[in-house]
C-alpha positions as CSV (number, residue, x, y, z in Angstrom):
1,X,-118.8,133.9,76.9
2,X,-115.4,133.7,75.5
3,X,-112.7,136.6,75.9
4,X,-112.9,136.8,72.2
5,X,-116.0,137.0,71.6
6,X,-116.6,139.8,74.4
7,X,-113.6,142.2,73.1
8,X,-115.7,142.3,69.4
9,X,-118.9,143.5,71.6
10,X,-117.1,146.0,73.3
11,X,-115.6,147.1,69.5
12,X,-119.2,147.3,67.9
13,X,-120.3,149.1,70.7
14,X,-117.5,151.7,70.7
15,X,-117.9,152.3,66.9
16,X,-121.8,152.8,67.2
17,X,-120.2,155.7,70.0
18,X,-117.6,157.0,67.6
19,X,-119.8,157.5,64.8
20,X,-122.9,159.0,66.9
21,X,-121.9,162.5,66.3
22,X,-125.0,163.9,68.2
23,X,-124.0,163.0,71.3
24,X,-120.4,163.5,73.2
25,X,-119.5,160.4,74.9
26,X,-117.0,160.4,77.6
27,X,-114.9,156.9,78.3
28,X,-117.5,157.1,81.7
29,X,-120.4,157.0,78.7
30,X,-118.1,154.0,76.7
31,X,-117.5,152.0,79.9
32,X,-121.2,151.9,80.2
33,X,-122.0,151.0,77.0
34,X,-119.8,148.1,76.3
35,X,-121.8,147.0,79.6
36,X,-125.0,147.8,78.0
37,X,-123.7,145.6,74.4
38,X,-122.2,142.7,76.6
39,X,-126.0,142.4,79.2
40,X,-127.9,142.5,75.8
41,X,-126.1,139.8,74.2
42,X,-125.7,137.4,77.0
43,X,-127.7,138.2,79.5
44,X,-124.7,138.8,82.0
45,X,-123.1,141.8,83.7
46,X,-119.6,141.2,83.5
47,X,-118.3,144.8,84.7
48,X,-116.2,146.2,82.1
49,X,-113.4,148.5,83.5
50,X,-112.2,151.8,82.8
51,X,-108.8,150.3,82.0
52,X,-110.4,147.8,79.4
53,X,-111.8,150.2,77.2
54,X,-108.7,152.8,76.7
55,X,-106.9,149.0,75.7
56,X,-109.5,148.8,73.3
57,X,-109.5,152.0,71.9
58,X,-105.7,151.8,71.5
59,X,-105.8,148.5,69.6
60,X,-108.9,149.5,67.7
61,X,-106.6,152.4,66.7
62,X,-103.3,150.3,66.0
63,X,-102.6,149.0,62.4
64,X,-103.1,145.6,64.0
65,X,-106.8,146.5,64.9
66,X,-108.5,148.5,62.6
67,X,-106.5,151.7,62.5
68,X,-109.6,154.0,63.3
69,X,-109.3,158.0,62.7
70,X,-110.2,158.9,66.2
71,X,-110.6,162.5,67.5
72,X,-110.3,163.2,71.2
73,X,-111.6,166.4,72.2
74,X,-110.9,168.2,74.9
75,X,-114.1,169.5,77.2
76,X,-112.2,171.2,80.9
77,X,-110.7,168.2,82.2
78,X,-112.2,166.0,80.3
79,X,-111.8,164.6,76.8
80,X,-114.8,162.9,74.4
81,X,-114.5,160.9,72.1
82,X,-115.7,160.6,68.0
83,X,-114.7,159.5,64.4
84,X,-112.7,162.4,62.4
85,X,-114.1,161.2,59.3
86,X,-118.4,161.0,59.8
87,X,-118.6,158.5,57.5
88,X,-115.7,156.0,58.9
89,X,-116.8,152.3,60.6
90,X,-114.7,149.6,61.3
91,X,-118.1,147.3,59.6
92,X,-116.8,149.3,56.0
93,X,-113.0,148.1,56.7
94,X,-111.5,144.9,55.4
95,X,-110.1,142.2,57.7
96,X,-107.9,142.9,60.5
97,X,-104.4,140.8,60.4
98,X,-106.1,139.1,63.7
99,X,-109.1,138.3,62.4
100,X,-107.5,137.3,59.0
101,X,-105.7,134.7,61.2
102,X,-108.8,133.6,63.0
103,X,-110.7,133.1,59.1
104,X,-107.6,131.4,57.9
105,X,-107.8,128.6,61.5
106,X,-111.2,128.1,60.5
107,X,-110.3,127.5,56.9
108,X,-107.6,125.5,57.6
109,X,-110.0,123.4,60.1
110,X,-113.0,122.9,57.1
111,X,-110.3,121.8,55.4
112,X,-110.0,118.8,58.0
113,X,-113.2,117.5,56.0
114,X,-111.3,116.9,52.9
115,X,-111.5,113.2,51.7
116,X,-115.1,112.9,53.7
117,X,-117.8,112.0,51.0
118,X,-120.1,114.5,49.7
119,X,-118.1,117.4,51.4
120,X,-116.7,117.7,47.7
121,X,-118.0,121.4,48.5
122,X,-116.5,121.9,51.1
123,X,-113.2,122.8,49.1
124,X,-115.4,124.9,46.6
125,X,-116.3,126.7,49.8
126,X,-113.0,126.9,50.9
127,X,-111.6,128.4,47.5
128,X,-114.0,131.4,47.5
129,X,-113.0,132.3,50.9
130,X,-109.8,132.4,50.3
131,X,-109.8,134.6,46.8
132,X,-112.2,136.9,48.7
133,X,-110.1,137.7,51.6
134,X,-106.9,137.1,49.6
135,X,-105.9,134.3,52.2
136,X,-104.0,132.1,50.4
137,X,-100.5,132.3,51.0
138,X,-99.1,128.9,50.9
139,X,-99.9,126.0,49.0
140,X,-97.6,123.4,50.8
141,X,-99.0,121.8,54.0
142,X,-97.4,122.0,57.1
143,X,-99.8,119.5,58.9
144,X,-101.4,116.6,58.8
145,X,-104.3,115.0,60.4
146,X,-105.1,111.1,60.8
147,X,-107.6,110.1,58.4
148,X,-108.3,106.8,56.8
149,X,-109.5,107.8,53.1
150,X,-110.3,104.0,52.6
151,X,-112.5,103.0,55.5
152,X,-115.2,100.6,54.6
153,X,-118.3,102.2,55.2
154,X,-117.3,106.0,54.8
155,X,-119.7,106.1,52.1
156,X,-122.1,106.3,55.2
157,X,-120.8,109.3,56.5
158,X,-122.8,111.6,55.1
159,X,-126.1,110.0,54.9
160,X,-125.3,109.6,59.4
161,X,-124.0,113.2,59.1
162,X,-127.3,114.6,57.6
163,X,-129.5,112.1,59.5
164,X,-128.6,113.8,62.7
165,X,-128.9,117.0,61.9
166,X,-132.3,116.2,60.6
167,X,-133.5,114.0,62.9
168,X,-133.8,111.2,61.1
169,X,-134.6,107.9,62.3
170,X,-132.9,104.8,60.3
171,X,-132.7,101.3,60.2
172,X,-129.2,100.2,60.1
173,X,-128.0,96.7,59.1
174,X,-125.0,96.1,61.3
175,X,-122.4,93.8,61.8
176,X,-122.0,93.2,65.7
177,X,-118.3,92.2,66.4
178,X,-118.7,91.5,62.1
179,X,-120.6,88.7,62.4
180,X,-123.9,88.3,60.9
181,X,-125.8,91.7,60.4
182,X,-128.5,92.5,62.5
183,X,-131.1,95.4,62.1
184,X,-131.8,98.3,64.7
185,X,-133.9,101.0,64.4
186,X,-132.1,103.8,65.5
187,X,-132.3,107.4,66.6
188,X,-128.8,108.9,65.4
189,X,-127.5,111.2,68.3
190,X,-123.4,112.0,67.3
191,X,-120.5,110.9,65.6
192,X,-117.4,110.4,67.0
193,X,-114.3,109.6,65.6
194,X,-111.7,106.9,67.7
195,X,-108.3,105.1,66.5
196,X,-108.8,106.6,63.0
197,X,-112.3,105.0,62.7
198,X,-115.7,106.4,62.7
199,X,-118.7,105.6,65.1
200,X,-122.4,106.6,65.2
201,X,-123.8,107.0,68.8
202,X,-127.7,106.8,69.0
203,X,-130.9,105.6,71.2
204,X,-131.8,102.3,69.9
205,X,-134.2,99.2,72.2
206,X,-131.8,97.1,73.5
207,X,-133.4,94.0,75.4
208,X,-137.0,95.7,76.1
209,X,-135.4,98.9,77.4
210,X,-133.9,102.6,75.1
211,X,-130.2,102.7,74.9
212,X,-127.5,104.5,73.7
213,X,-125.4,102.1,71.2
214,X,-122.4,102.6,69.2
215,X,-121.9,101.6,66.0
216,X,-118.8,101.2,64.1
217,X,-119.6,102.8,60.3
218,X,-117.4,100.2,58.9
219,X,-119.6,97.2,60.0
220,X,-122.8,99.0,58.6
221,X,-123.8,97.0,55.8
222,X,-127.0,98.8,55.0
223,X,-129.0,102.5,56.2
224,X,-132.2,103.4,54.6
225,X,-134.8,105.9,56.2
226,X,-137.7,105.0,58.8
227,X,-140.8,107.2,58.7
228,X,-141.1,107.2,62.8
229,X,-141.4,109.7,65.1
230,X,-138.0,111.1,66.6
231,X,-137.0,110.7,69.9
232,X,-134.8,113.7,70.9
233,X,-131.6,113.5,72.6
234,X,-132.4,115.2,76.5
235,X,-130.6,112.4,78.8
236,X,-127.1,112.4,77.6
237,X,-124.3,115.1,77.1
238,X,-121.5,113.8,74.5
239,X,-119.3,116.5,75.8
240,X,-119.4,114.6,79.3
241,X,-120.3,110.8,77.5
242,X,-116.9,109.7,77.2
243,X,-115.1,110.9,80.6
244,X,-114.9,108.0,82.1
245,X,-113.8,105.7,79.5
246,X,-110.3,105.3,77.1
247,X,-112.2,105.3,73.5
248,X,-115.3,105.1,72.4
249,X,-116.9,101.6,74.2
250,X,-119.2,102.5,76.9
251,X,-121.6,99.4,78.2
252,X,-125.3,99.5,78.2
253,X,-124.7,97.1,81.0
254,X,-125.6,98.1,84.5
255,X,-122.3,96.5,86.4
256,X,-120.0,99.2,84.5
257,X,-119.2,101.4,86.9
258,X,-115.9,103.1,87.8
259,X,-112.9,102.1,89.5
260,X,-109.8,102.8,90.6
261,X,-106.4,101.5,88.3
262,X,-102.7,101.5,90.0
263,X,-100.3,100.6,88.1
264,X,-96.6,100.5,88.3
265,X,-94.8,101.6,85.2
266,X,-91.4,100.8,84.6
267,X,-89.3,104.3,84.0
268,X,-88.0,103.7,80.2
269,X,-91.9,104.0,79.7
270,X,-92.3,106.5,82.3
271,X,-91.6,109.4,80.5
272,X,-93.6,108.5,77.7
273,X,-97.1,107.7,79.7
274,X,-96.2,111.3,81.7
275,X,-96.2,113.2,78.6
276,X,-99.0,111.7,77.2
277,X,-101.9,110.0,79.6
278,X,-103.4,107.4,79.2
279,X,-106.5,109.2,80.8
280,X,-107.4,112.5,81.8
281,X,-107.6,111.0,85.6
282,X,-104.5,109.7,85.8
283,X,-102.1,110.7,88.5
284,X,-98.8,109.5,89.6
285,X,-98.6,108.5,93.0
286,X,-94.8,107.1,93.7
287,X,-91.9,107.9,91.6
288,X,-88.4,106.2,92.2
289,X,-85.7,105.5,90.0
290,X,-86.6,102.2,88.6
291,X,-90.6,103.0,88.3
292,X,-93.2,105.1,88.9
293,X,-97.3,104.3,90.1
294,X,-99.9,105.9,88.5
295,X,-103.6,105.6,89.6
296,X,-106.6,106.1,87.1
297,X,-110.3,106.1,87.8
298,X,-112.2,105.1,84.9
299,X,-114.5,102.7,83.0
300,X,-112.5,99.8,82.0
301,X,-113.3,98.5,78.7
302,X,-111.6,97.0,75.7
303,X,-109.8,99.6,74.3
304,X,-107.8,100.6,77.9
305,X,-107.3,96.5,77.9
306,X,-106.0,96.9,74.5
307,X,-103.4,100.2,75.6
308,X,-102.1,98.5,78.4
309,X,-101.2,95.4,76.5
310,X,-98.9,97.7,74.3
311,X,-97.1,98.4,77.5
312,X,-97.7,95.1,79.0
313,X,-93.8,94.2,79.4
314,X,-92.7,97.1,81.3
315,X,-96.0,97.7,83.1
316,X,-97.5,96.0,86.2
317,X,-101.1,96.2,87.1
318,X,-101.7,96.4,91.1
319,X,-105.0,96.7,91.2
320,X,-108.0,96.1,90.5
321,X,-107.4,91.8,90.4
322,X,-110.4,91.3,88.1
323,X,-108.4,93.8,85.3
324,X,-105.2,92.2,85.8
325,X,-106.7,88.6,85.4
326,X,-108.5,89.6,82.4
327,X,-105.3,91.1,80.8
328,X,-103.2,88.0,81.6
329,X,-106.5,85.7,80.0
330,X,-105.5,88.2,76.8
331,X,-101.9,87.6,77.1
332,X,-102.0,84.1,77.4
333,X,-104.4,84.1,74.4
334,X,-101.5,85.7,72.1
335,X,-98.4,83.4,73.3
336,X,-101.0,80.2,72.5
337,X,-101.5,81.6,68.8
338,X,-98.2,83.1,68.4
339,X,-96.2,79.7,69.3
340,X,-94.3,77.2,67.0
């Protein structure tokens, strides 16, 4: 459970103390109940300390929090602890500035959906929030996010978008490598988005035997609903799925496997692969002045291919022989179109 997400558990449970004036509750008595709030809601006792809870209590008290009337009364030695006003809860008080930041993230990430068809409500959405919690402060953007508002086929966003959440099976006319469509029947898993293009991942039979495909929405030529039963998703994690590979491509085929990339980059590139990898595996392994070697361990497919041609002058693959003879087969592809 996220930091986050525990300190609001601990708040809510130290308002429910604050405003329980039948009971005196000592910060022994707050420590454990902010255990109590954080076991009940996830089933984990993560131990909250003394020294946690007077934090809490100061920021629930600072303007920045929610600026809570607390009284702290005096017992001996020891001090409880309750609301000055009996009626006071920090579920009656507007926004704090933090959380006003967090809503206006989360606006600013629907936001992201703009220019996707049928999320025309999205922005309707979107407006409301912001007139409710007075958010809107600035009508100039400051960012802006790849996105290809003329993609064929992002008509089929939605329908894909909705199918999955639904559990929809469909039969898809596709374009394989957009050449003549073909039909699958397919069970639509997740939708990724690569290289500013779309893709649909989903289980479809694939010479006799289930498998996840990939399909690229702007080759879809056709999607219209099948009335068969829904085979859930229970063998593959799309948080894990694409790991091992640069993109989106990963082969049905059982002879992709990983391996191990060296590569020796020349420096006036050097700086640029360091700062920004071409996978999350890549390590350097020898660094002089002239070049640096890098090794990755991955999946090669086309799009890696495809990378390390934009590099391919100032780069040198070492290893594995079968990649570097495929990307010199590539190369020697472009110089025969390219020449006059």
């Amino acid at each position: 459970m996220s930091t986050n997400k525990q300190a609001v558990i601990r708040y809510r449970a130290l308002d429910k103390c604050f405003s329980n004036f039948w009971k005196r509750f000592y910060i022994e008595d707050l420590v454990e109940e902010c255990c109590k709030a954080i076991y009940d809601f996830s089933g984990t006792r993560d131990g909250v300390k003394k020294r946690q809870v007077l934090d809490d209590i100061q920021f629930m008290e600072s303007e920045e929090g929610y600026s809570i009337p607390l009284d702290k009364i005096r017992d001996g030695k020891r001090k409880y602890y309750r609301y000055i006003d009996k009626n006071f809860s920090i579920n009656k008080q507007p926004l704090t500035p933090a959380e006003a930041e967090q809503l206006k993230n989360t606006i600013f990430m629907l936001n992201r959906f703009d220019g996707l068809p049928d999320f025309d409500w999205m922005k309707e959405v979107v407006a409301r929030l912001e007139n409710a919690f007075k958010l809107k402060s600035n009508d100039t953007s400051v960012v802006s996010f790849e996105q290809n508002i003329y993609l064929k086929g992002l008509s089929y966003f939605s329908k894909l978008f909705n199918s999955i959440i639904n559990k929809q099976v469909l039969k898809i006319l596709y374009r394989v490598s957009f050449n003549t469509p073909c039909k699958y029947i397919i069970h639509p898993y997740f939708l990724k988005q690569y290289n500013n293009r779309w893709f649909l991942f989903g289980l479809t039979n694939i010479d006799g035997e289930n498998k996840i495909m990939n399909m690229a929405i702007d080759r879809i030529d056709h999607i219209e609903d099948v009335h068969l039963p829904y085979i859930e998703n229970t063998k593959t994690d799309f948080n894990e799925y694409f790991d091992d590979i640069v993109g989106v491509s990963v082969s049905y085929k059982n002879e992709s496997k990983v391996e191990k990339i060296v590569l020796k980059v020349d420096n006036v590139i050097y700086n640029y692969i360091e700062s920004k990898p071409i996978h999350p595996s890549q390590t350097e392994k020898e660094r002089t002045k002239d070049y640096a070697v890098i090794e990755l361990t991955l999946i090669p497919n086309f799009e890696f291919e495809t990378v390390l041609l934009g590099f391919s002058n100032k780069l040198e693959i070492l290893s594995p022989d079968s990649l570097r003879l495929r990307i010199c087969k590539r190369a020697s592809d472009i110089l025969e179109r390219n020449k006059r």
